[in-house]
C-alpha positions as a printed NumPy array, in Angstrom:
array([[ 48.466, -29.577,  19.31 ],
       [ 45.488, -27.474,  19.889],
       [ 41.727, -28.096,  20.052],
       [ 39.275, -26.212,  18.483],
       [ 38.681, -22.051,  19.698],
       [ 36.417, -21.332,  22.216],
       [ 34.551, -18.538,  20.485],
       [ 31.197, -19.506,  22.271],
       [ 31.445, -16.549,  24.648],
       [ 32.898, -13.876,  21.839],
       [ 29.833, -14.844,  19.635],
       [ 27.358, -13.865,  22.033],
       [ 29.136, -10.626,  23.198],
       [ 29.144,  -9.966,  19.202],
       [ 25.529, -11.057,  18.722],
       [ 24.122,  -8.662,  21.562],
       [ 26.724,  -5.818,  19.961],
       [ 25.233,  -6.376,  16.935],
       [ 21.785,  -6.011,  17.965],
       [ 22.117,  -3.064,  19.818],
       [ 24.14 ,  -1.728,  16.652],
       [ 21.788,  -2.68 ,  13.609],
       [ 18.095,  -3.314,  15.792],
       [ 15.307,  -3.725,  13.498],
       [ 16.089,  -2.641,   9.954],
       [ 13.606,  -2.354,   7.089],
       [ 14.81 ,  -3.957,   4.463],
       [ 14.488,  -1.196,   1.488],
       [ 16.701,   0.76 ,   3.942],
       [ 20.716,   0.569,   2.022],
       [ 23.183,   0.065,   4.618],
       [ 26.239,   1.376,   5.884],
       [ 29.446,   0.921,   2.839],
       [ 31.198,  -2.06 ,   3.78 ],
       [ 33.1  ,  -1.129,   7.24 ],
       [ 36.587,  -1.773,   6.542],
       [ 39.378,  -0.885,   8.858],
       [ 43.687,  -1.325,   7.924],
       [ 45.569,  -3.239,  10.126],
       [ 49.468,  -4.356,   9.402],
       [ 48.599,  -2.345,   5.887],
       [ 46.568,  -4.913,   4.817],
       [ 42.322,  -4.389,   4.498],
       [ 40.257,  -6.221,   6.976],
       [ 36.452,  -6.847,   6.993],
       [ 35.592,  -8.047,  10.441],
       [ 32.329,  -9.843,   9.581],
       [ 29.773, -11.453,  11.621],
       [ 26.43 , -12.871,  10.565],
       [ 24.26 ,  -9.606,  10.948],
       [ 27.039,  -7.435,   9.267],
       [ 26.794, -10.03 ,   6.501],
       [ 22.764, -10.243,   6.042],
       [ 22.639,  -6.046,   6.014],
       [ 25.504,  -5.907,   3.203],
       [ 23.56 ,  -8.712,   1.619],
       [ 20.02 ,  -6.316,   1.432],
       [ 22.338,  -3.45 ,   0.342],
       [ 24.599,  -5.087,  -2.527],
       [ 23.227,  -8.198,  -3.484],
       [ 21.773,  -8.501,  -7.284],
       [ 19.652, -10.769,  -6.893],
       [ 17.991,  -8.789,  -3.943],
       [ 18.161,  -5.438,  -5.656],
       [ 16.547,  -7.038,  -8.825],
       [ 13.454,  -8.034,  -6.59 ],
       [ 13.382,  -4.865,  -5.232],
       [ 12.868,  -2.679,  -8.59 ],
       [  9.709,  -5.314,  -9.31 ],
       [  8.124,  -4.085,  -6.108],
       [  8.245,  -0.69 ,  -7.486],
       [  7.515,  -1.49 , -10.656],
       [  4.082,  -3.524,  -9.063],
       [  3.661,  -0.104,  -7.323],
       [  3.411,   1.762, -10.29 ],
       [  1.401,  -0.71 , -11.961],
       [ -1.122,  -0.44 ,  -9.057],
       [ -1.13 ,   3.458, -10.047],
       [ -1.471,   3.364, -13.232],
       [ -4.759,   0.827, -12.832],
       [ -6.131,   3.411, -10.265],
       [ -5.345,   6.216, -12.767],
       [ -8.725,   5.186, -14.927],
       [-10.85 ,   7.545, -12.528],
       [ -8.525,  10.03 , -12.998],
       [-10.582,  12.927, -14.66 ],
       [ -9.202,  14.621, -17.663],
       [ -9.125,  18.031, -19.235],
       [ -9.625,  18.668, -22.743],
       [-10.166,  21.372, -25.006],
       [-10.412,  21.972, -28.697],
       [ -9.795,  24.975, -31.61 ],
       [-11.166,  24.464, -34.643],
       [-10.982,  27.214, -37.888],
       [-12.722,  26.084, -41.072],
       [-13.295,  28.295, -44.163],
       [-15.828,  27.13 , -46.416],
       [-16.067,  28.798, -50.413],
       [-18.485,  26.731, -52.662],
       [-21.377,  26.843, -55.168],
       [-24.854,  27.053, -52.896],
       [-27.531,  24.549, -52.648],
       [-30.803,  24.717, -52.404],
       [-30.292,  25.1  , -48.525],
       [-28.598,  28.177, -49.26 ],
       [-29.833,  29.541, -51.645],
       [-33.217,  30.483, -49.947],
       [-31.261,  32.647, -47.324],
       [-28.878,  33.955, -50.006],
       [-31.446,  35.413, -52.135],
       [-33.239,  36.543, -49.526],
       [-30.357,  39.298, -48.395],
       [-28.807,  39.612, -52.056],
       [-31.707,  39.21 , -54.234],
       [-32.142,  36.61 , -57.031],
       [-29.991,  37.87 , -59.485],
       [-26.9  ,  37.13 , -57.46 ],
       [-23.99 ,  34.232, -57.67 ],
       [-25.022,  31.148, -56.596],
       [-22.263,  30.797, -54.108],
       [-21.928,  29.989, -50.237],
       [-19.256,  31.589, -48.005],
       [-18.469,  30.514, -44.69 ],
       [-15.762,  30.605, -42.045],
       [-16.245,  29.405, -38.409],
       [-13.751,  29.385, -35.523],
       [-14.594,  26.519, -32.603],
       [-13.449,  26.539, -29.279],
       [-14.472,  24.073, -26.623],
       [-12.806,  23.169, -23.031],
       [-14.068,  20.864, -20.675],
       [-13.365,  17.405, -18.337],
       [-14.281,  13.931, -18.738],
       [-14.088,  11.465, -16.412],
       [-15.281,   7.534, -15.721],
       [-17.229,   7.596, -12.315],
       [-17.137,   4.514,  -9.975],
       [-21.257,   3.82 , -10.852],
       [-19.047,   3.098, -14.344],
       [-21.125,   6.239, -16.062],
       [-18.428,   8.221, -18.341],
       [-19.689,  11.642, -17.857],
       [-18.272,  14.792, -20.014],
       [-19.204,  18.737, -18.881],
       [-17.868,  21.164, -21.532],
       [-18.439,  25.013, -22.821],
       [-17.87 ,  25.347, -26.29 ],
       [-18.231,  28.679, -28.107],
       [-18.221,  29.301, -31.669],
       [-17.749,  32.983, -33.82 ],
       [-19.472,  32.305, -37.376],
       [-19.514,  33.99 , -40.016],
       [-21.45 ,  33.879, -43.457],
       [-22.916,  35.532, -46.724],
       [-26.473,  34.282, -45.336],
       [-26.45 ,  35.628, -41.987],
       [-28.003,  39.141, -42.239],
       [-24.984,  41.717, -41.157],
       [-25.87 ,  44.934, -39.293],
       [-25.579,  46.841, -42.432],
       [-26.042,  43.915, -45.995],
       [-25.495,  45.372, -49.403],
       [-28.697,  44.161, -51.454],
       [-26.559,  43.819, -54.867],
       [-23.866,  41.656, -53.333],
       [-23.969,  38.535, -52.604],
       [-20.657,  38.505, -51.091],
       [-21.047,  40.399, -47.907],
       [-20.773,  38.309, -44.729],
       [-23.022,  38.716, -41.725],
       [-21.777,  37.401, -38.222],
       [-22.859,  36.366, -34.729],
       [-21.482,  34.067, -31.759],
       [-23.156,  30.68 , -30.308],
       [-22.15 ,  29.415, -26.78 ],
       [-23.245,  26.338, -25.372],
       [-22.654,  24.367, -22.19 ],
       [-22.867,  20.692, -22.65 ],
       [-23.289,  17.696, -20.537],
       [-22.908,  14.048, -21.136],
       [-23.54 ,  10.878, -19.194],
       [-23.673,   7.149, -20.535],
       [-24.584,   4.869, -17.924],
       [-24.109,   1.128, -18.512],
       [-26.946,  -0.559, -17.127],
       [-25.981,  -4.417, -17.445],
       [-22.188,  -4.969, -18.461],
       [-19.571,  -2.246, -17.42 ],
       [-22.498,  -1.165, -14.211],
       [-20.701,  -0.193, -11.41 ],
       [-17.182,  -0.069, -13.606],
       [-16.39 ,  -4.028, -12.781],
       [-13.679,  -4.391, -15.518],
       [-11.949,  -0.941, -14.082],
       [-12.164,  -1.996, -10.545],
       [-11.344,  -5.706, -11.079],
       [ -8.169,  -4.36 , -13.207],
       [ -7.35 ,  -2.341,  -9.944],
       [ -7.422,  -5.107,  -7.412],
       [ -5.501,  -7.759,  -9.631],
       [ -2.648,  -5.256,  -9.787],
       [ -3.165,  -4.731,  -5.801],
       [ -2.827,  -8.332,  -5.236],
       [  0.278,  -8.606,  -8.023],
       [  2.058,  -6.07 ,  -5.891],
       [  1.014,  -8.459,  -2.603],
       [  2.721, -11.182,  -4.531],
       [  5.478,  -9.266,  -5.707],
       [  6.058,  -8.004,  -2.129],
       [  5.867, -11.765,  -0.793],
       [  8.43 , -12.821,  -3.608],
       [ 10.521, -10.247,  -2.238],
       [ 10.814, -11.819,   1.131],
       [ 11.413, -15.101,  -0.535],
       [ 14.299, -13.794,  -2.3  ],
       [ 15.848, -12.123,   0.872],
       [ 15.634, -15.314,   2.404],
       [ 17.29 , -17.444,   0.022],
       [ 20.143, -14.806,  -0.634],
       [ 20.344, -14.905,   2.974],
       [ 20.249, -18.368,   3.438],
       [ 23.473, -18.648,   0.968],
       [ 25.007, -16.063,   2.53 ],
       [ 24.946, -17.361,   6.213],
       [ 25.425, -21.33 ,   4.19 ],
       [ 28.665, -19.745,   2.492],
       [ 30.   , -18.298,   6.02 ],
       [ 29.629, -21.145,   7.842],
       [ 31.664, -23.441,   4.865],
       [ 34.211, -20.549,   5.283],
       [ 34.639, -20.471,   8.736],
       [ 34.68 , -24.623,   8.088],
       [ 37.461, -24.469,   5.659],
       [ 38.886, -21.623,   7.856],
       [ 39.624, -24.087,  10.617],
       [ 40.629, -26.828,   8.525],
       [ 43.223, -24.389,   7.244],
       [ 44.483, -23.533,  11.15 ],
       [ 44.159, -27.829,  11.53 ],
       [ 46.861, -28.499,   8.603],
       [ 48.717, -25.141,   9.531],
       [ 49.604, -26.444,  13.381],
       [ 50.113, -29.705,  11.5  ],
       [ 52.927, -28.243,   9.523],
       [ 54.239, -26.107,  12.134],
       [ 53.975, -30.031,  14.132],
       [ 56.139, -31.624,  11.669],
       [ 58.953, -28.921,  11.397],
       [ 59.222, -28.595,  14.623],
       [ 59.307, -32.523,  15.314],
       [ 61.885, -32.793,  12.12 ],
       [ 64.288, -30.3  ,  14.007],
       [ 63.776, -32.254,  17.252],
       [ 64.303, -35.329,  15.419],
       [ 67.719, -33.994,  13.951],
       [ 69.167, -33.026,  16.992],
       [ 68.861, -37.055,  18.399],
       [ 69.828, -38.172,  15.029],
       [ 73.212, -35.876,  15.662],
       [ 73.26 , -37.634,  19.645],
       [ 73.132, -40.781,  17.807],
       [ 69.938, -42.038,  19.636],
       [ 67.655, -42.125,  16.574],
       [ 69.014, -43.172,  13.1  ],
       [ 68.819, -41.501,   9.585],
       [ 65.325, -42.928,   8.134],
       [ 63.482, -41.409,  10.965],
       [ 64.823, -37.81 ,  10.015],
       [ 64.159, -38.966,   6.118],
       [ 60.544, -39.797,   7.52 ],
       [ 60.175, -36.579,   9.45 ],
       [ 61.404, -34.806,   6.495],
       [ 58.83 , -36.735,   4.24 ],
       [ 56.344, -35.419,   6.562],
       [ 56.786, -31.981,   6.053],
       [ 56.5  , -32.27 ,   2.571],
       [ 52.862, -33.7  ,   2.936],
       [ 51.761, -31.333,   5.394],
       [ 52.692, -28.704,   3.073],
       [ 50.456, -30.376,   0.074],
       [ 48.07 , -30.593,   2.772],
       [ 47.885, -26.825,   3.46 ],
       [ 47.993, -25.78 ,  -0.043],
       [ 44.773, -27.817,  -0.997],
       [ 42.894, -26.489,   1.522],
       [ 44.097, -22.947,   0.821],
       [ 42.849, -23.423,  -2.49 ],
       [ 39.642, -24.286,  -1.53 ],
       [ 39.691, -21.229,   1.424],
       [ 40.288, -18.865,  -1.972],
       [ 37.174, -20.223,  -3.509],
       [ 34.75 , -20.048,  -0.421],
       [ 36.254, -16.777,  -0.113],
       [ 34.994, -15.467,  -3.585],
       [ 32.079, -17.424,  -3.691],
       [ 30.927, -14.929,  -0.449],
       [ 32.63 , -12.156,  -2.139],
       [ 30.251, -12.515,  -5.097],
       [ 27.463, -12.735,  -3.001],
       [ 27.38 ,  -9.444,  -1.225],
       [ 28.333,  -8.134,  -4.475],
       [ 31.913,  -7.257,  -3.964],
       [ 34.336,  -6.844,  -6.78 ],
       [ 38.106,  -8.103,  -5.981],
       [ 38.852,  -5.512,  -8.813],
       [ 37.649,  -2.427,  -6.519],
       [ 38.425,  -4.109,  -3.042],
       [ 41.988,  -6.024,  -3.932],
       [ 43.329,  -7.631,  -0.883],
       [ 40.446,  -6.915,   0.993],
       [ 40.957,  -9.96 ,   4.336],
       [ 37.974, -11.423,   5.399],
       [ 37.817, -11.911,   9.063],
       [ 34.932, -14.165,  10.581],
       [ 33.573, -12.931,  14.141],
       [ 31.027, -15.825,  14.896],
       [ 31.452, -19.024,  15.707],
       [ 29.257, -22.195,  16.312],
       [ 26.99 , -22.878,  19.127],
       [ 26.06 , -25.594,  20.66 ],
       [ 22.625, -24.868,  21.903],
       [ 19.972, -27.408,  21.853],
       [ 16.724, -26.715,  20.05 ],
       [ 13.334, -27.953,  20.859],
       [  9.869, -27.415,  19.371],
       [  7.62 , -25.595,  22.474],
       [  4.203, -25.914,  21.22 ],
       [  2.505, -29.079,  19.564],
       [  3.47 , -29.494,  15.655],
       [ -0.298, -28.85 ,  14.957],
       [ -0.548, -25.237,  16.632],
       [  3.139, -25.309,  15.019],
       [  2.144, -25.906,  11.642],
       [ -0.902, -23.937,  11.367],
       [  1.243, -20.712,  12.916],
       [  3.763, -20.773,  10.146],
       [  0.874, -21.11 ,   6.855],
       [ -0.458, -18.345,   7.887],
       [  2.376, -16.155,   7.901],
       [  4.575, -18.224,   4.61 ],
       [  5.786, -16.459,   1.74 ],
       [  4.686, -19.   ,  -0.706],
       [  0.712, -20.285,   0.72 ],
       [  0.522, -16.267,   0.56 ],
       [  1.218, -16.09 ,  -2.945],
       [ -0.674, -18.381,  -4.033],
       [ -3.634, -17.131,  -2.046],
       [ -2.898, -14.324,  -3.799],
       [ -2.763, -15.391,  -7.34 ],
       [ -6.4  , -17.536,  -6.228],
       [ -7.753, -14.024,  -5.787],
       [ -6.893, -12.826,  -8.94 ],
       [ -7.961, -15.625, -10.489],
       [-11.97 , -14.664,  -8.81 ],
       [-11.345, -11.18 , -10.122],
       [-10.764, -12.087, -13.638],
       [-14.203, -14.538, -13.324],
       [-16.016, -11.255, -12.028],
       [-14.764,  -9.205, -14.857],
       [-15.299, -12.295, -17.112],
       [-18.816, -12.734, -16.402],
       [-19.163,  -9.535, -16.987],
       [-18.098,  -9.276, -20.239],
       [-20.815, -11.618, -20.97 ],
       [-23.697,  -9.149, -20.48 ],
       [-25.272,  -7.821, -22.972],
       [-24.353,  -4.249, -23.598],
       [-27.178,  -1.965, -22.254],
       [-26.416,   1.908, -22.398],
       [-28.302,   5.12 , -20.815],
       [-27.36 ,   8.436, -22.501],
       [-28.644,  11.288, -21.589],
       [-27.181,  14.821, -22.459],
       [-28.245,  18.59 , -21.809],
       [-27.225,  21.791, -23.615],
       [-28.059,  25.241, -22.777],
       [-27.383,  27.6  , -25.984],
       [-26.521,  31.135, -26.277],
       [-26.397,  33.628, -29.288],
       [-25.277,  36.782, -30.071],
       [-22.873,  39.634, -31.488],
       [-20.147,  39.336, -29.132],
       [-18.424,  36.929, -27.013],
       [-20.294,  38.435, -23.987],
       [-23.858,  37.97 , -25.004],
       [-23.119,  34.339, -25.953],
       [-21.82 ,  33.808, -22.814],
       [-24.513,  34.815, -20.622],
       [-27.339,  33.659, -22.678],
       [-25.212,  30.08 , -22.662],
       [-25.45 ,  30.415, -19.259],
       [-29.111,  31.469, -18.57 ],
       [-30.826,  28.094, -19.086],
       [-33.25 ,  30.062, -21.216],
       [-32.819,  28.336, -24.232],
       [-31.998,  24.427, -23.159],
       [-31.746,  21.305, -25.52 ],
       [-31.937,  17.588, -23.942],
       [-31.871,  13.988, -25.16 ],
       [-32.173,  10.82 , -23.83 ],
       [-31.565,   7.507, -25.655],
       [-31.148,   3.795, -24.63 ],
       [-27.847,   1.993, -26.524],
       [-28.068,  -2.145, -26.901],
       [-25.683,  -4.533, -28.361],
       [-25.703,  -8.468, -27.975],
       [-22.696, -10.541, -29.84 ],
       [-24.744, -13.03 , -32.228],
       [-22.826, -15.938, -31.349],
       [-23.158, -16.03 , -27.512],
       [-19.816, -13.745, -27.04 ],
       [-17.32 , -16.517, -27.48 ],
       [-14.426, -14.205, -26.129],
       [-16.371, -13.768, -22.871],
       [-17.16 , -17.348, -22.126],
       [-13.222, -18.146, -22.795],
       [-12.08 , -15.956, -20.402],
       [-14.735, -17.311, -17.487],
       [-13.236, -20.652, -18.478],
       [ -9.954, -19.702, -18.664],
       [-10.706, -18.211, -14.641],
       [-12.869, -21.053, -13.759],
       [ -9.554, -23.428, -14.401],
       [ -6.491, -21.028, -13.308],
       [ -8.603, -20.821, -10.028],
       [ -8.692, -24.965, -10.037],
       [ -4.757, -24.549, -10.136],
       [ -4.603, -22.479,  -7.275],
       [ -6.621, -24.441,  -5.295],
       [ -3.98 , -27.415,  -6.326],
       [ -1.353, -24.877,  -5.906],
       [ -2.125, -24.189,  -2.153],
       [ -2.591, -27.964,  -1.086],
       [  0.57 , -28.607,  -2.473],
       [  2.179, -26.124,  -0.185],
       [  0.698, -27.32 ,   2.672],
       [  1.542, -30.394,   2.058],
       [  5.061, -29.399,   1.085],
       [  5.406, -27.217,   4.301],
       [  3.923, -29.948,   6.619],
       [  6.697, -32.581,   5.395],
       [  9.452, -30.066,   5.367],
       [  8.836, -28.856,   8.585],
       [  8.96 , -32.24 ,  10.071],
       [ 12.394, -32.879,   8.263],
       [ 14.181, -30.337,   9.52 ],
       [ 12.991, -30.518,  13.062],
       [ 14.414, -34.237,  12.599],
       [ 17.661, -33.268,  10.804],
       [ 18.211, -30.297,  13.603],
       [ 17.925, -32.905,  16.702],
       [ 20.147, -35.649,  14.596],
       [ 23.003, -32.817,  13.884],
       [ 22.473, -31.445,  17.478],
       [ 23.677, -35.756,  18.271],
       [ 26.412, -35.389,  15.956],
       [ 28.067, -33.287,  17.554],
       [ 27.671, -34.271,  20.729],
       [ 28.973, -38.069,  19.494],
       [ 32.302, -36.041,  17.24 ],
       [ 32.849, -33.948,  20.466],
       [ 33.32 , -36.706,  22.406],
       [ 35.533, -38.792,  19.943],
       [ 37.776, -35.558,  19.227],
       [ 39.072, -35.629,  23.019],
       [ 39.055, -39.531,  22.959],
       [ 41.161, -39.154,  20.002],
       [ 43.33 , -36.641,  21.398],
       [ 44.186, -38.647,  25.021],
       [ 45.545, -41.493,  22.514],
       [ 47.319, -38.954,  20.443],
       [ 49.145, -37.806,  23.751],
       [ 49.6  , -41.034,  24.923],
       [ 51.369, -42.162,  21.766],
       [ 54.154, -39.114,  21.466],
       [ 54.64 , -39.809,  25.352],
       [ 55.689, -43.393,  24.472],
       [ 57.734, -41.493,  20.794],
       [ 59.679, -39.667,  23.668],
       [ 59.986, -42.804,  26.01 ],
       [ 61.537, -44.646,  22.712],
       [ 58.576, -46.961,  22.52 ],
       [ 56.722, -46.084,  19.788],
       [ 57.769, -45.243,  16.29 ],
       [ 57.67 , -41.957,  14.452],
       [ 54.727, -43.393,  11.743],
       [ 53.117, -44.482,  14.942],
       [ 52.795, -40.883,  16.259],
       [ 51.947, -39.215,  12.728],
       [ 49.674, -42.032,  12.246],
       [ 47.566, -40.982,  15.494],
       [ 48.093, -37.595,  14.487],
       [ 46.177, -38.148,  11.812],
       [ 43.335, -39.407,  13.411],
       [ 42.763, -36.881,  15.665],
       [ 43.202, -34.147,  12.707],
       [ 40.518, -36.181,  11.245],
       [ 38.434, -36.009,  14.337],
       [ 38.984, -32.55 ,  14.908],
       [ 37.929, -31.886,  11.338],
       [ 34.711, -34.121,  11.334],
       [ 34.042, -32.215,  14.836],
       [ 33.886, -28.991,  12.929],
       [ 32.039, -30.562,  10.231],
       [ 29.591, -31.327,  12.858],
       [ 28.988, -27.796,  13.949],
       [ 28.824, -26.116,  10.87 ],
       [ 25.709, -28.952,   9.71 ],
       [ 24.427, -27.967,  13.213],
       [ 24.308, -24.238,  12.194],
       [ 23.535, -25.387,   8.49 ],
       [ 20.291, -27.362,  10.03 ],
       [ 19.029, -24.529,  11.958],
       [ 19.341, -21.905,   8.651],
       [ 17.699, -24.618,   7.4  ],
       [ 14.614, -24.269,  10.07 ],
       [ 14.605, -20.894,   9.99 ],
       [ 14.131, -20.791,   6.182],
       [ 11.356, -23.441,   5.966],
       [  9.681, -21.535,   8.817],
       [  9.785, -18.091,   7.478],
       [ 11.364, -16.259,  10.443],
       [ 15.333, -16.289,   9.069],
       [ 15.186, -12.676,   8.009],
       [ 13.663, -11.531,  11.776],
       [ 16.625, -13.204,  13.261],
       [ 18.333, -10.983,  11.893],
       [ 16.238,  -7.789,  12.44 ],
       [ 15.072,  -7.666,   8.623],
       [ 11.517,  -6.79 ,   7.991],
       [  9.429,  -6.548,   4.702],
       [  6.343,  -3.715,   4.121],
       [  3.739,  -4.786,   3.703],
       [  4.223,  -8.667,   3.919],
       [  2.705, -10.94 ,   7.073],
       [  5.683, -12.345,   8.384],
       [  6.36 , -14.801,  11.419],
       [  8.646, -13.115,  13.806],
       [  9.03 , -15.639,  16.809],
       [  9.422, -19.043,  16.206],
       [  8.166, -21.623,  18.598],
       [ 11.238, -23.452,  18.283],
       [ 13.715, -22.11 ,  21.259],
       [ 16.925, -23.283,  22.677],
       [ 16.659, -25.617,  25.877],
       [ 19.624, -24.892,  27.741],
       [ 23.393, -24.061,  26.713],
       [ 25.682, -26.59 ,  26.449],
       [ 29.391, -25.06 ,  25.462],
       [ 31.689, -27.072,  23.539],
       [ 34.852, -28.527,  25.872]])
């Protein structure tokens, strides 16, 4: 029987392949299609652990899900900063007026018809006005516009008026250049709602962005976590495998001394028994190979429908490297807040909180406006001597007025909303000591779980070969005639067992240090992953002490 591959030095050569193959990849950047190649007619994926994690930011849903909200945080950013955005306007206007005159008419009506006339008024106008508005960051909305207007009426004197009737319409053209400005002096000065509004949707897009990374790292946390129970079940398979081929091969030696006469019949019914539970042996753990199989398949997205038959073939396996923390757990501790995804959010979502109290408070000024406007105004006969008397400044009209409101009932929507801030920013203060708190302890649990796996497997290791010296021992004395057959199967099974609780060793050593790498924030820069935009931990302070290769 056969111990457990030596794939130590074929994981390295694939690591540093890999590295020099994928280097530092942004993760918004799709990767490759899945790199299949045919051998035997049948459709291998040789996969390692970085091959996995870039098919992972490619195809997962999950991932791809938390990438549309970044872009969807983008755009609301955009559309926050689009409120200083100025805008162009412009009007036409046509109105015919035909009715009985008033008084107000009737003094210039008479005047051009006489008084004997109909007491009618006839109007048309036709209005046209173009200009931009705009909200500036002081918070004034200003509004600069020309607006021109051809008029024409029964009591405008014409250039040539009939003085028996009433019904012939004099014209002439107005131009005017307008400009606006309201300045709020107490609430809206200095646009606080607009620019509060813009920096909560900056900071939503921080957290978004941080969310992001969390969600790359727990996809790639299964992923890796789903490999490793692969490769597991992978080598149980070849353990129950070279068990079968074991007992056939023993059953045919066995046959061949029943047929000498040197063994007897029950022995070859016991070898032949033992065939039959190998076999039940294999099958189980086939069945459970098929599920680990899918279970990765559905996590890089990957449709047994489009890719039937597709063979997965591992490239890594285990190391046994010892681990140890290089700095004090302090510095340690301290290094990895600063840079994790979820203190970050909620230092982010503490700051929005203070910019909904600034745009709360406020709200709960009074409303003081300055408006102030200036018109220069042009007539004439045609569109051209509008225009440049408009223009001319020689006939200007200005205003100035002061606008107050005050709610009566001490603006009860205000002072819910600066209550409302006041206590969302108490629950982010909670918020953050909890993940301290929650970071500190889970740090120091998985440094503790690493070092106790890294034991493990150093204590299996030993009992596999232990096991496997008795094991020989025990089919020397089978072949010497001084053991029995359950004797041999029954060490057999022990060292299977070993061997398996061995491998189970390894993978919770490689389980652990995910495990590390995830609390700590730097999982994703193992694997040459990066985030925009996010402050991310790319060394960790925890490094291997020396190399220790399995025997």
């Amino acid at each position: 029987m056969k111990t457990l591959p030596h794939l130590t030095s074929r994981f390295i050569r694939g690591a540093c392949l890999s590295a020099m193959m994928f280097g530092t990849t942004m993760a918004t950047v799709h990767a490759k299609d899945i790199p299949l190649t045919q051998h035997d007619g049948q459709w291998v994926w040789p996969l390692d652990q970085q091959g996995l994690v870039m098919q992972l930011v490619k195809r997962n849903a999950q991932i791809l899900y938390s990438q549309m909200q970044m872009d969807i945080a983008a755009q609301q950013h955009r559309h926050e900063r689009g409120i200083f955005e100025a805008e162009l306007f412009s009007t036409l206007r046509y109105d015919d007026t035909h009715v009985q005159a008033g008084v107000d008419q009737l003094t210039s009506i008479n005047a051009i018809a006489g008084s004997g006339q109909k007491r009618e008024f006839i109007e048309t106008r036709t209005t046209g006005e173009i200009g931009v508005v705009g909200l500036l960051r002081s918070g004034a909305e200003v509004q600069l516009s020309y607006r021109e207007q051809k008029r024409a009426s029964n009591h405008i004197t014409g250039p040539s008026p009939s003085i028996d009737e009433a019904n012939v319409l004099g014209s002439e053209m107005t131009g005017a250049v307008n400009l606006t400005i309201t300045q709020p002096l107490l609430r809206g000065w200095m646009a606080k709602q607009a620019k509060t509004r813009i920096e909560q949707a900056k900071l939503e897009q921080s957290v978004v962005a941080y969310q992001y990374q969390q969600q790359l790292m727990r996809s790639s946390f299964d992923a890796l976590s789903a490999y490793w129970q692969l490769y597991r079940i992978e080598q149980f398979k070849h353990i129950r495998q070279e068990a079968l081929d074991n007992a056939r091969n023993t059953y045919t030696d066995i046959a061949h001394r029943v047929e000498a006469g040197r063994l007897s019949e029950t022995t070859l019914l016991e070898a032949q028994s033992n065939i039959y539970s190998r076999q039940a042996e294999l099958e189980s753990v086939q069945g459970a190979h098929r599920d680990a199989v899918n279970r990765l398949k559905t996590l890089v997205n990957l449709s047994t429908l489009e890719h039937k038959g597709v063979q997965l073939v591992l490239q890594d396996a285990p190391l046994q490297i010892p681990y140890q923390l290089t700095i004090p757990f302090e510095a340690y501790f301290e290094m990895v807040l600063a840079h994790w995804p979820a203190y970050q959010i909620a230092e982010s979502r503490r700051a929005i909180q203070d910019q909904a109290l600034i745009a709360a408070r406020d709200e709960l000024k009074p409303k003081l406006d300055l408006r102030a406007g200036y018109t220069t105004n042009g007539l004439g006969e045609t569109h051209k001597d509008a225009r440049e008397f408009a223009f001319s400044n020689d006939y200007p009209t200005w205003f100035t007025s002061l606008n107050m409101s005050i709610p009566l009932q001490g603006n009860q929507r205000a002072r819910s909303k600066e209550s409302i801030a006041q206590q969302r920013i108490q629950q982010s203060n909670i918020d953050l000591d909890a993940v301290k708190i929650g970071l500190a302890n889970d740090l120091q649990a998985r440094l503790a779980q690493l070092e106790k796996a890294f034991d493990e497997v150093q204590v299996y290791q030993k009992s596999e070969k232990i096991l496997r010296q008795v094991y020989e021992v025990e089919l020397g004395l089978f072949n010497s005639g001084l053991r029995r057959l359950s004797d041999v199967y029954d060490r057999e099974d022990r060292l299977n067992q070993g061997r398996q609780r061995y491998i189970d060793a390894l993978v919770r050593y490689e389980l652990a240090l995910l495990s590390l790498r995830l609390a700590e924030g730097t999982l994703l820069a193992q694997y040459g992953v990066t985030v925009s935009d996010v402050n991310t931990l790319d060394d960790s302070p925890v490094k291997p002490v020396s190399l220790r290769l399995a025997d």
